[in-house]
N, C-alpha and C positions, 0 to 999 in steps of 0.2 A: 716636659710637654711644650713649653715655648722653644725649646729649641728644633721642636720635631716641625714645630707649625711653622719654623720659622723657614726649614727646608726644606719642607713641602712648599710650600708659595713660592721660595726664591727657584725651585725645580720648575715647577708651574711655568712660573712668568719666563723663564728661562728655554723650557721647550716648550712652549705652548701649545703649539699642532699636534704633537706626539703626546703630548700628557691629556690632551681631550679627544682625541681619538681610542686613545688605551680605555680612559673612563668610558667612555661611550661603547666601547665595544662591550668591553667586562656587562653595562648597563643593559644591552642589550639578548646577552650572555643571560644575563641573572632572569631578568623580565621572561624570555623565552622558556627556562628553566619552571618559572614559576605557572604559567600558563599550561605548558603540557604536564606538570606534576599534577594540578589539578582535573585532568582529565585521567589521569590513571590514579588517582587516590578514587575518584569516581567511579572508574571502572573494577578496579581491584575489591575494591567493599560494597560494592553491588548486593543489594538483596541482607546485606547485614545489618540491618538495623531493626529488624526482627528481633523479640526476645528470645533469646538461644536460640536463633537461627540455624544451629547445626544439627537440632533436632526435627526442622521442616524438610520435606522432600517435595517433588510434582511431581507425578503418576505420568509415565509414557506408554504406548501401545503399539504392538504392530502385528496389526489386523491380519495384512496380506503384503504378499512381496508388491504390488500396486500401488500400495499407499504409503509403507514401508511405515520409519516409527514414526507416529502422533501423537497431539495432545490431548484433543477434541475424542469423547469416546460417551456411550450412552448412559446416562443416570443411572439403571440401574447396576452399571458395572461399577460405576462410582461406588457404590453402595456396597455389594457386594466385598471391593479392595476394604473399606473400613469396617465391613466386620469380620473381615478374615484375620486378623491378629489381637492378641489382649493388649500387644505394645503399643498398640493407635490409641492416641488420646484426643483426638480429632480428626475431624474430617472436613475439607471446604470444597462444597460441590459447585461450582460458578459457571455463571452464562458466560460459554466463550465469545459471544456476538458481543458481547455491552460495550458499552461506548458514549458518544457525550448525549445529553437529551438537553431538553430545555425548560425553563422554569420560571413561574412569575408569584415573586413574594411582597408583599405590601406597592402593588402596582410595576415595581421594577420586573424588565425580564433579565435571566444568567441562563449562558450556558454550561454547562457542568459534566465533568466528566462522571459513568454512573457505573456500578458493580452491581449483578444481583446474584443469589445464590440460591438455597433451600438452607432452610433454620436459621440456626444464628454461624452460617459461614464463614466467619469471622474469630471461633474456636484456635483456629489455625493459629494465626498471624497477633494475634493479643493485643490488640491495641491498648493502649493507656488511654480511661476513661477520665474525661475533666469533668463532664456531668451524665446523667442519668445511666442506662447499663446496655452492655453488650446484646444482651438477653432481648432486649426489644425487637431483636428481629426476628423474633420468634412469631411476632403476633403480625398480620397480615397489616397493611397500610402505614406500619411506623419504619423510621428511617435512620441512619446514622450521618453523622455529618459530622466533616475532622473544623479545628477550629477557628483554621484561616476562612472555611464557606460559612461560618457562624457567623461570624466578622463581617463576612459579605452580606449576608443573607439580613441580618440584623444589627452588626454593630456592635455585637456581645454576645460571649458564649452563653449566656441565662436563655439557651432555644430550646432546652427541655422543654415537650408538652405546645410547642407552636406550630402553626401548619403554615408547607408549600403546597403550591399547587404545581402538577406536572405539567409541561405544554403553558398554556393561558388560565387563568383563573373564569373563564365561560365553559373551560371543558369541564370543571366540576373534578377533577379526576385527583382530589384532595391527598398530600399526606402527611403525616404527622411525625417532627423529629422528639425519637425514643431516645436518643445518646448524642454528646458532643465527645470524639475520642482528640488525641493530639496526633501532630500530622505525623504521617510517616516520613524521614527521608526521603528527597529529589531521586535519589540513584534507588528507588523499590520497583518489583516487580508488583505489588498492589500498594497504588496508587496513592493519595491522599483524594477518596473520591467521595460520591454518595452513595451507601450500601442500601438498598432496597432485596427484601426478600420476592423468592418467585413464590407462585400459588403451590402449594402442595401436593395438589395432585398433579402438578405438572410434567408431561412423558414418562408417570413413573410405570415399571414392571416396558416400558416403550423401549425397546432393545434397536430400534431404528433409528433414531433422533440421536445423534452423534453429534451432542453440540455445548457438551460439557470439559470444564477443565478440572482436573481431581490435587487436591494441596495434604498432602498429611502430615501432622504432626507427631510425633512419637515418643519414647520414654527413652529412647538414645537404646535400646537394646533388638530391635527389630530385627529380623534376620529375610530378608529379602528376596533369598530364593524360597526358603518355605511360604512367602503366604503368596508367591509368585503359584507353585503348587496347589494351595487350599484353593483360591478362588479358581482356578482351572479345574480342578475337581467339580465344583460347583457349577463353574458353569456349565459342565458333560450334564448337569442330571438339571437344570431349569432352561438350556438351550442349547441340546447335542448337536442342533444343524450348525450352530456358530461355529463349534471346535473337531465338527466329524472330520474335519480335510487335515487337519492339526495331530500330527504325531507328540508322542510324550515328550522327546528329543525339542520340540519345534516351540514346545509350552514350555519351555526351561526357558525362553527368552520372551515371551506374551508380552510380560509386564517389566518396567524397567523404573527405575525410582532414583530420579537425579535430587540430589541436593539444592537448596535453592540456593547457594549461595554460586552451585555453577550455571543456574538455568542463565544468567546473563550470556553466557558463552554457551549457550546450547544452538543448532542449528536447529532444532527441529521447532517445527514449528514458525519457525522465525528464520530464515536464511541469510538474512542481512544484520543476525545480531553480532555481538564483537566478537572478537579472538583473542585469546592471551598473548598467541604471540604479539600482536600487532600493539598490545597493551606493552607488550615486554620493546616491540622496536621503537614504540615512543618515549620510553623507559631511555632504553639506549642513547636514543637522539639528544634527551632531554640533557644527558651526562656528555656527549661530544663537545654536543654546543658549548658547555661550561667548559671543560678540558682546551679546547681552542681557544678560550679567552684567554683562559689559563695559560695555554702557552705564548700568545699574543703579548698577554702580560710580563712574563719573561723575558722575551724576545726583546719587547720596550726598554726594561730596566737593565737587560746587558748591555741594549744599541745606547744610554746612556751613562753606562758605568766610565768606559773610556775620556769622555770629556765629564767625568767629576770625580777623578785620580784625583788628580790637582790639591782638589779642596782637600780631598779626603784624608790626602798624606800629611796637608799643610796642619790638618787638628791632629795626626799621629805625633809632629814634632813638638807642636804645642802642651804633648802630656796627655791626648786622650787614649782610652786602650781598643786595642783590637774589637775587643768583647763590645765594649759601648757603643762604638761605633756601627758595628753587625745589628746591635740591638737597634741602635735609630734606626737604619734602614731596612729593616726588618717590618718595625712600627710602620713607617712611611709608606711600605708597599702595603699592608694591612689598613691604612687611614685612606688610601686612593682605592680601596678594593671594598670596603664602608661604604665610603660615600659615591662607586660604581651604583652599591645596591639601593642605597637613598633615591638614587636618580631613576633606577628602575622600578621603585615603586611609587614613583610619579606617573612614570610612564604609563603606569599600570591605572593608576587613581585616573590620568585622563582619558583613556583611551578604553574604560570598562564598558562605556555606552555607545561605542562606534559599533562598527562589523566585530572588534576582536571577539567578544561573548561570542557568535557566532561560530567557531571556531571550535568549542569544545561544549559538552551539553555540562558541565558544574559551572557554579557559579564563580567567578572571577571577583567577588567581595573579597577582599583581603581581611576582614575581622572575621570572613566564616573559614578561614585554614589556617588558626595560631600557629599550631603545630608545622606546617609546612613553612609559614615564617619564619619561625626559628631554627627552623633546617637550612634554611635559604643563608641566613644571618650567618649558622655556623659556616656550613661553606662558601660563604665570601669570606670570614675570617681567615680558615684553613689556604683558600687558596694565594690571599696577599701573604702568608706567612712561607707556602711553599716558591713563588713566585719572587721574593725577596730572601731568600735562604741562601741561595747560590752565587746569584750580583754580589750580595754582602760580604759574603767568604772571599771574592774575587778579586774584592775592588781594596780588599784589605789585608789581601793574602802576601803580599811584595813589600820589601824596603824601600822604606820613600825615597832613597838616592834613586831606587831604578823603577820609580812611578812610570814616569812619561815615557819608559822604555817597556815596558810589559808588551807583550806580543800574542796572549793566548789567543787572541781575537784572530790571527791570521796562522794561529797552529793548527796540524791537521788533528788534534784533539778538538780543539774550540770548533772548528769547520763542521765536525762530524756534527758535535749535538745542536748547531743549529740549522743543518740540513735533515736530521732527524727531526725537529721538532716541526716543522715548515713541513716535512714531508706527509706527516701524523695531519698536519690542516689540508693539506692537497685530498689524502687519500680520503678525508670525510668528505669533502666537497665533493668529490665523482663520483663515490658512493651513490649520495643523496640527489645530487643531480640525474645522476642514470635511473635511479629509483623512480623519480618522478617523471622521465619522459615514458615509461612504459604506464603509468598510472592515465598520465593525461593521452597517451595512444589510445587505453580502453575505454575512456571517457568518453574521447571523442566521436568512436565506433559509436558507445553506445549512441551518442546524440544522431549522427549521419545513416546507420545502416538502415535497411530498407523493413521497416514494421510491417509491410502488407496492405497496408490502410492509409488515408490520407493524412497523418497526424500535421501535419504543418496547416490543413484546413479545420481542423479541430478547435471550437472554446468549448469547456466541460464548465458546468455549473453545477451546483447545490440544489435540491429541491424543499421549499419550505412545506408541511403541510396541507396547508391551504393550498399551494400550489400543487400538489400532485393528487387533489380530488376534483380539481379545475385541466386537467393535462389538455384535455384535445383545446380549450380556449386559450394554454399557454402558447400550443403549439401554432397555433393560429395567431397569435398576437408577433409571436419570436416571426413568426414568416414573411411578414407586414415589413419586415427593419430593411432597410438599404442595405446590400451584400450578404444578406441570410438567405445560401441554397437549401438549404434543409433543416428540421430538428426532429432531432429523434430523444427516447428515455431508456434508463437502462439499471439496474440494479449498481455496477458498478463503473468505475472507470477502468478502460482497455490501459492496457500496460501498467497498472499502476501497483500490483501487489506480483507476492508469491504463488501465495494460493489463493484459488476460488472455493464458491461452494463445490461439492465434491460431490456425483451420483455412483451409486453401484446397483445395477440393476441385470437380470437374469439369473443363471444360476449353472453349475457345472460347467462344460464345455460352453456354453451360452451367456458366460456371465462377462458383463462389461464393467467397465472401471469410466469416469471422463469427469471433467472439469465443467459445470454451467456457466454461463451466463445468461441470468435473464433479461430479455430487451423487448421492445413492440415493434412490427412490422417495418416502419422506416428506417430502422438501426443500418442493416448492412448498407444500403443505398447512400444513407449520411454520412455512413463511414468511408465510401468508397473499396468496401471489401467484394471483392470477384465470386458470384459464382461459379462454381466448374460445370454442375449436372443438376439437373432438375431445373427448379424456380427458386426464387425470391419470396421472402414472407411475403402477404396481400395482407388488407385489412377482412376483419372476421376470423383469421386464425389464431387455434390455441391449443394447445397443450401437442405442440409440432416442433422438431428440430431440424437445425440445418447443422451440421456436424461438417468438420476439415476434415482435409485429406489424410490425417495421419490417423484420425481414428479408423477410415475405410482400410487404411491400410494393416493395421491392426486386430481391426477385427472384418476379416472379409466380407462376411455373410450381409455387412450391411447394403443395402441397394435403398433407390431411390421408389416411396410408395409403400414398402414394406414398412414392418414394425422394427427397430432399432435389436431390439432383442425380446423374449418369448415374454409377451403381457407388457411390455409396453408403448410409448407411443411411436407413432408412425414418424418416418424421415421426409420430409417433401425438398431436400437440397443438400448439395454438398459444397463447400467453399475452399479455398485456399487459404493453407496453413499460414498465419501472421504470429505477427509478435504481439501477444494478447498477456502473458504474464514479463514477466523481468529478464534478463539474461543471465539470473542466477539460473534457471530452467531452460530446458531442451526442448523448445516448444513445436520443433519441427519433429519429436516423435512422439508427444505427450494429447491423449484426443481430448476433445473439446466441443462443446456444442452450445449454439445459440438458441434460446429455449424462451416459447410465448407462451404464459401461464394462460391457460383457461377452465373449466369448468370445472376440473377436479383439485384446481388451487382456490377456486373462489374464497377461503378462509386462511389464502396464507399471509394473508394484510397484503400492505402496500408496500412495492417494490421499488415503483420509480423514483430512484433515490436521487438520478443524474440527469440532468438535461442537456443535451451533445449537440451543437449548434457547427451546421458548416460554414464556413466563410468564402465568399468568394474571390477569386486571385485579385488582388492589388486594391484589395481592400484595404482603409486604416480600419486594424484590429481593436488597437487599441479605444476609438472613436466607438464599434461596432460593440464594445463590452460594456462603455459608457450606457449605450442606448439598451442592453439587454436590458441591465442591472434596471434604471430605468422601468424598463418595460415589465420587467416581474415585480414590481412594488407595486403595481397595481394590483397585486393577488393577495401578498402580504405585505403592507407598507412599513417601512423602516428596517426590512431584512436585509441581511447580505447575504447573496447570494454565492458571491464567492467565484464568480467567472473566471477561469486561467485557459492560458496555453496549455497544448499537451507537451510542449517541452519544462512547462515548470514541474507538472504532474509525473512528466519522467526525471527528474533531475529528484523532487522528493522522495522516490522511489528508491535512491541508492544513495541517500539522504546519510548515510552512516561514510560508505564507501569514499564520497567525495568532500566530507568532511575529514577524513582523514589523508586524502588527497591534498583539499588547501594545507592541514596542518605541515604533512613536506614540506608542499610547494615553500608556504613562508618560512618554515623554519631551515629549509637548502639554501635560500637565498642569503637567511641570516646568517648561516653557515660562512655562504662564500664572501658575506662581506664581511664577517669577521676574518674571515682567513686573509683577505685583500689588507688589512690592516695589520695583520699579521706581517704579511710580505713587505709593506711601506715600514715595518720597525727592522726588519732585517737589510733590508737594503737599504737601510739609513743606518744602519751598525756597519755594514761592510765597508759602503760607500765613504764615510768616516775614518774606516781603519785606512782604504787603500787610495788615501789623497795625496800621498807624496807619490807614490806609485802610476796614479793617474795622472798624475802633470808630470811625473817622467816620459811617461809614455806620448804625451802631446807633444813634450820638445823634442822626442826622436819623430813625430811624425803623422803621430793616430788623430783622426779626426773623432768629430763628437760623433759620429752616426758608429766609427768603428768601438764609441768607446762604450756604447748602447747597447750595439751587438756581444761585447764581451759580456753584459751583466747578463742580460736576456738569454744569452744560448745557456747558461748556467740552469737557468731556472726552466729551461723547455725539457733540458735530460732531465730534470728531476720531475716535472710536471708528465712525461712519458713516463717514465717508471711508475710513478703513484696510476695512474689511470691502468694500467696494465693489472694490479695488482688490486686497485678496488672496485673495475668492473667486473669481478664472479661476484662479487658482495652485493651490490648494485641491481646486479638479473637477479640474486636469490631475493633480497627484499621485493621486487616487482612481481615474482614467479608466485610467492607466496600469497601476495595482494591479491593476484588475478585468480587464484585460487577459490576463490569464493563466486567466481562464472562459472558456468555453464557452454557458453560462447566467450571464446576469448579473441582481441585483437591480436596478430601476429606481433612478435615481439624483431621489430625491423632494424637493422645495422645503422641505421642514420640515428636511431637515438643514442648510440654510440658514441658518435659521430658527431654529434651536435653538443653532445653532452662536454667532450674532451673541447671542441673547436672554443666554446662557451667561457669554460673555465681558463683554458688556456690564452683568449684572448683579454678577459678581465685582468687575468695574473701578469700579461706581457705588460697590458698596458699601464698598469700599477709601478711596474717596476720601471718603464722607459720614464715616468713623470715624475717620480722622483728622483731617479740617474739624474735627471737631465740638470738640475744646477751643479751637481760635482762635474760632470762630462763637460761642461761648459767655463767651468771655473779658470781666472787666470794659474795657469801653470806654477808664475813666481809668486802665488800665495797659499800654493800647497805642500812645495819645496823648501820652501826656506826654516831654515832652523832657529833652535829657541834662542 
């Protein structure tokens, strides 16, 4: 052991620059390894922390070729799938709308994210119970709460038998926690939330109210297409108008029943959720990365095998054996590939609480992924072991009379493997590089292209309560601010989702399909969206739509003044088509309509969820959110209201997509700048071999600039070759990404272009900055002999 430590440090101090580069790279290496493994351990076991998960499914539906499949479908169909088989051993009927509410317990307010269902919905999914029972949400007003909200709520799970109040403790709208369960896993598709039951009779036998999600659990023997069957049957004899258009052929596919362990990777529903692949190319990346250090690390220990022959032969004479010697330098690239990962989990310890967490949604704790630890550990072991395997054999392979003569380093054997290995770092770097100018092309579309509407004059805000039974005083106060042209309310935010609420109204020949959104009379005008024909909501209007052009076009018969379709309400405008959902959708053929609730919504509660403020040009924004935020505390004091830009609101929209975009982005860069370090231990290995060579060639003549050009045109043929060969790789990872638009950025020759100029000029200039002291060196001290 002292002799290992003692050639590791005289190594150290001996190449300094190259043995803290190597480290740092491998460090780098391991750190990036570890971060994207934790996003695909995350993604991979999604939805598995469920007890026997592989016996829970979620119910899918496809109504009409219109809607195609969904999740969302009406209670009593709910009902119906769980008793159509004896193999269901549960059934979780849940509000697809739920979402966070708010709550004030011993004076404190939380907001909390909330789940409700019918009975004890919760059968499914089996939570582990710390206190009181599952079964409490059977009774109306009691609740479950996992036991990190116990903790919050109280300070200790003893919350059996305590009340919250929902909202403020003035609304009276009391409830009482029945159960504390333990939490579910980060990576679940249900929650660690607050389970509240709905009222029992609620939309039951209500075959219109499509606003349920269906979860089943089963006995592992189910058979799929049968009770796909049974409930089709059933539903011909309690509602034949549903299934009369519906052939037997057509009922074979009604019902569809994913596993929950793939809903993470399901589109439906959810169009921005992941992809396996894209789980499998950060899989990939995660192993490149390492494999380049890996070879970097070779690369090092060859480019220093040559200047420690010397020693090496000098202990062969002394009596030591081939064997021992392999073995120390075997150790030694194993104890510099240790303590790479020591250093990378520094890196890690300091840099948990910057941007990097943001980067992948698991958590970046290193005591919550042992197991990935120890994987981490073995392969830094494994790779000092394969990385010192070959140097060792190399440097000890010759008779010490013909040490200082050995010449594999300028054979065209030795040439090959490390132009192969250098080639293997080129081709990942162009890969990743080409990969991400097409990501960051669709980004940027998405950010630039033309929405229809003013969005750069756009702040969106939150509505409290209090504030949306006060609206026409907010709107009045908002209007009062410096640089506020308008405000408008609106159910939700334009651009910011896949789906909206969803109408289907008429029927045969007459039946329409479209997307709402509900808003009040100032909406279009705030937004700066165009009428085409007719008018503009006015105040007094209600239950009236102004519909885009592609639903006119779609469904002819609509005109301006008429009824929409037979029994319902009248159209008084038509507008032009915007970009109102994502670019995962086709929204110039998808119809849509802006809709003011009145007299026959009077009971659908309250809507105005958003408050759309326009800003006027060369306004401070910034300044003008100060003053809203400000200004709506006077309705509810101490709220946030939550003011943003519409480009942050677009940017969270595709919040998954550009998340995987930075992960690229940084880990192409760690790419190239490991591979950069790769090339400075290669052309410190050559440049080394061919220094008698090099001052021959000065004293016939060659200048330092001709002596540049010879290292550098070496590495441009092989930098062309790699780029040739990993831009199909490069378009298919981009091609794939973009695949989840609707609208795509054209995929343009200059990221090509940029991509090759890029790497190619990092690589030239790596290589001229180190040439340059051998290129430069006196002649008469590269020539002279021993």
């Amino acid at each position: 052991m002292k002799t290992l430590i003692r050639n590791f440090t005289h190594t150290f101090r001996r190449f300094f620059t190259a043995s803290v580069l190597n480290i740092m790279g491998l460090a780098i290496a391991f750190a990036s390894f570890f971060v994207i493994m934790t996003q695909v351990d995350y993604d991979l076991n999604f939805n598995k922390g469920y007890k026997d998960y592989e016996h829970i499914y979620r119910v899918e539906v496809y109504p009409n070729d219109d809607n195609g499949w969904q999740t969302w479908m009406p209670r009593p169909l709910c009902e119906l799938i769980g008793n159509g088989s004896p193999h269901i051993q549960a059934i979780s009927i849940v509000n697809s709308f739920s979402g966070s509410a708010k709550f004030e317990v011993g004076g404190h307010q939380f907001e909390e994210i909330t789940l409700s269902g019918f009975g004890n919905f919760m059968k499914t999914f089996q939570p582990r119970m710390i206190a009181g029972s599952a079964d409490a949400l059977e009774r109306q007003g009691q609740v479950l709460i996992p036991r990190s909200m116990a903790m919050r709520f109280f300070g200790s799970i003893d919350a059996v038998g305590k009340t919250i109040f929902e909202g403020k403790q003035a609304d009276n709208r009391l409830l009482t926690v029945g159960g504390v369960y333990e939490d579910f896993p980060e990576n679940s598709q249900i929650r660690s939330c607050l389970f509240l039951p709905l009222r029992s009779e609620n939309n039951k036998d209500n075959w219109q109210n499509w606003n349920y999600n269906c979860y089943l659990r089963t006995d592992g023997t189910l058979d799929p297409d049968e009770l796909n069957r049974s409930v089709f049957q059933r539903m011909k004899e309690i509602v034949p108008e549903r299934v009369s258009a519906m052939s037997d052929n057509e009922a074979s596919s009604f019902l569809r029943f994913t596993p929950i362990a793939d809903v993470h990777f399901s589109k439906v529903g959810n169009k921005s959720a992941s992809s396996r692949t894209t789980v499998y190319l950060l899989l990939c990346v995660s192993f490149l990365i390492v494999i380049v250090a890996a070879i970097n690390f070779m690369n090092f220990t060859l480019a220093e095998t040559p200047m420690r022959v010397k020693s090496i032969n000098t202990q062969k004479v002394l009596g030591a054996t081939a064997g021992s010697l392999r073995m120390g330098l075997v150790l030694e690239a194993v104890l510099v590939s240790i303590i790479a990962l020591g250093i990378s989990m520094l890196f890690l310890l300091a840099l948990r609480d910057s941007g990097l967490q943001d980067l992948v949604t698991a958590s970046l704790d290193l005591t919550a992924h042992p197991l990935l630890l120890a994987s981490t550990l073995g392969i830094s072991v494994l790779i000092g072991m394969l990385a010192g395997l070959y140097p060792s054999y190399y440097a000890t392979s010759f008779p010490p009379a013909l040490a200082l003569k050995g010449s594999f380093g300028l054979s065209p054997k030795g040439r090959k493997l490390r132009t192969l290995l250098v080639c293997f770092q080129f081709f990942v770097a162009f890969m990743l590089v080409i990969a991400i100018g097409i990501m960051y092309a669709q980004s940027r579309y998405i950010r630039t292209a033309d929405y229809g509407y003013d969005k750069d004059a756009i702040v969106v805000g939150n509505m409290s309560w209090d504030a949306i039974l006060q609206k026409e005083a907010v709107a009045d106060e908002l209007s009062r601010i410096s640089g506020v042209e308008g405000v408008a309310f609106s159910q939700r935010v334009l651009s910011s989702s896949d789906t909206y609420m969803g109408w289907g109204r008429g029927s045969d020949d007459k039946h329409i399909q479209f997307d709402v959104l509900p808003v009040d009379y100032r909406y279009l005008k705030v937004m700066g969206i165009h009428v085409t024909e007719g008018r503009d909501f006015k105040p007094g209007d209600g239950d009236v739509y102004i519909f885009n052009e592609a639903a006119r076009k779609k469904y002819p018969w609509m005109a301006v003044d008429q009824l929409a379709t037979d029994g319902d309400y009248p159209i008084v405008g038509f507008c032009e088509n915007i970009r109102y959902s994502t670019f995962r959708n086709d929204d110039n053929s998808q119809p849509m309509a802006f809709f003011i609730f009145g007299k026959d919504y009077a009971d659908w509660g309250r809507w105005e969820n958003i408050v759309n403020v326009r800003i006027s040009a060369g306004t401070d924004k910034i300044a003008v959110i100060h003053s809203l935020q400000k200004t709506m505390e006077k309705f509810t004091p101490g709220h946030d209201f939550d003011f943003r830009f519409m480009d942050e609101v677009i940017d969270n929209s595709y919040r998954n997509e550009l998340r995987f975009t930075r992960q690229i982005l940084l880990f192409s860069l760690l790419a190239i700048v490991i591979s950069m370090i790769g090339v400075f231990g290669l052309t410190m290995f050559e440049s080394e071999y061919r220094r008698k060579e090099i001052g021959i060639r000065k004293i016939f003549g060659s200048t330092t600039g001709e002596i540049l050009r010879m290292f550098n045109k070496r590495y441009l043929y092989i930098l062309m070759g790699c780029f040739v060969v990993a831009a199909p790789f490069g378009w298919w990872i981009g091609l794939h990404w973009l695949e989840g638009f609707a609208e795509k950025a054209p995929i343009s020759a200059w990221i090509f272009l940029i991509s090759f100029l890029l790497v190619t000029a990092i690589t030239l200039l790596t290589v001229t900055v180190q040439s340059w002291r051998t290129a430069r060196e006196n002649p008469a001290n590269s020539i002279k002999t021993e």
